[in-house]
N, C-alpha and C positions, 0 to 999 in steps of 0.2 A: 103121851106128853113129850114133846120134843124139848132133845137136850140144851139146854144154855150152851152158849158158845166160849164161857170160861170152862164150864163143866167138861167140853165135847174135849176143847184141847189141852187138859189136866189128864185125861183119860189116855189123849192120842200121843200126851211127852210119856209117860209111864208106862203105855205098853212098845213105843218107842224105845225106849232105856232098857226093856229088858230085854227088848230085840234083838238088840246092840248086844248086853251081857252074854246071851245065846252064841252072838256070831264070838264074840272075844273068846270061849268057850271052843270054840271050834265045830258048833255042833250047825245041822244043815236045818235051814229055814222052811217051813213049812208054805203051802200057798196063801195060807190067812199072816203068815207073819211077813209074807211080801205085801200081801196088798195092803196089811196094816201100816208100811211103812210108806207106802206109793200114798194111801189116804193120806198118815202124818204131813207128806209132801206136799202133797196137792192140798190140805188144807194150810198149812205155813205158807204156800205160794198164794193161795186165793186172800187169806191175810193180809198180807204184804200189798196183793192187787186193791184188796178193799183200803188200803191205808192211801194207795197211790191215789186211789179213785177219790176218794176224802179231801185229797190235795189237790187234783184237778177239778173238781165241785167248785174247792176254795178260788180257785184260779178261774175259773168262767162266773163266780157272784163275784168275783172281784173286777174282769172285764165288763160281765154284768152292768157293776153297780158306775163302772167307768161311761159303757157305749149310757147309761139314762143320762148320768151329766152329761155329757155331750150332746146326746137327744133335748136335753131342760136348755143349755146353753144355744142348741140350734132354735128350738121353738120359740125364748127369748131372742134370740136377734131374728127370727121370722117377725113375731111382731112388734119387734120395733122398727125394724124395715118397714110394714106395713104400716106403723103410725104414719113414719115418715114418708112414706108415698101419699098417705091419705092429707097428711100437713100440705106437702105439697101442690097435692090436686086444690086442696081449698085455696093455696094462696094464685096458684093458676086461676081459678075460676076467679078469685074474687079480681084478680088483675085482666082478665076478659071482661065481667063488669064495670070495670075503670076506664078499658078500653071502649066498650062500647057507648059510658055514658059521655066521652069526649068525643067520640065520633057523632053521637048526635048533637053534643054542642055547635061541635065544627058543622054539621051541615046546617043546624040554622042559622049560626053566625056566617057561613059562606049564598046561603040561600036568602038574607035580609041584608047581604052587601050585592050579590048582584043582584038584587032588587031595586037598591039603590042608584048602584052604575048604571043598569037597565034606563032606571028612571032620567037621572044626568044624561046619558045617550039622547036619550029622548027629547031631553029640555037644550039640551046642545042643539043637535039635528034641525028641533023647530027655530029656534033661535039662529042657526046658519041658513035657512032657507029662507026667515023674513028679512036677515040683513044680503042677502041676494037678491031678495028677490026689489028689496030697497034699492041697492046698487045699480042692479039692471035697468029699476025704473030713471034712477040720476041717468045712467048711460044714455037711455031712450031720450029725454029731455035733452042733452047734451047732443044728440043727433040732431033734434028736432032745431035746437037751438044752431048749430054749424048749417045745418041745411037753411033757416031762417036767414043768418048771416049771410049764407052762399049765395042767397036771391038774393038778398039785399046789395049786393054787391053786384050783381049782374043788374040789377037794374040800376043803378047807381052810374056802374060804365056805358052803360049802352046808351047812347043819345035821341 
């Protein structure tokens, strides 16, 4: 049955003390009464080590408990960065739908006006080519008519 560790070092100060008494005595130390006191040492030190270690435990759950908030605090603004990329994309897309339902406005509105010019071109065009071709015909008449005159006139002079 192994000893409790109040028990081991109640055992290891009291044959400690009378170790001590021996030496204040004057009398010479056996080999069990050195290593009795090297053990009292080396367990007062490993004490001391386990108290330290206790206190560095405490100090790394304490960084511990610090790096998860920071991990909680990073994964929170992860996503809500991500909300807001996703906010984003949707007001992009729905602003590419706005875009493209005015772009097809604009091309039927641009496609049922040159329609229209097309058409005016056209009613222009024929419209410029019967009043030419009206003109031309006065022109011809106005020849036919100075040439008319011009005989007339020659025979006129001629006796």
């Amino acid at each position: 049955m192994p000893l409790s560790e109040a028990a081991l070092s109640s055992i290891l100060a009291q044959v400690s003390k009378r170790i001590l008494e021996k030496l204040e005595r004057g009398k010479r130390l056996s080999t069990e009464d050195i290593l009795l006191l090297y053990m009292d040492m080396t367990y007062t030190e490993l004490r001391e080590i386990k108290g330290e270690l206790r206190e560095v435990n405490k100090r790394i759950d304490e960084v511990n408990k610090r790096i998860d908030e920071t991990n909680n605090r990073l994964d929170s603004m992860y996503r809500e960065l991500g909300q807001r990329i996703d906010d984003t994309n949707k007001r992009i897309d729905e602003t590419n739908k706005r875009i493209d339902t005015v772009y097809r406005e604009l091309s039927l509105k641009m496609d049922t006006i040159y329609r229209e010019l097309s058409r005016r071109v056209d009613e222009t065009r024929e419209q410029l080519a019967s009043e030419i071709r009206e003109t031309n015909k006065r022109i011809d008449r106005l020849y036919e008519l100075q040439a008319a005159v011009e005989e007339r006139k020659k025979d006129q002079t001629s006796p």
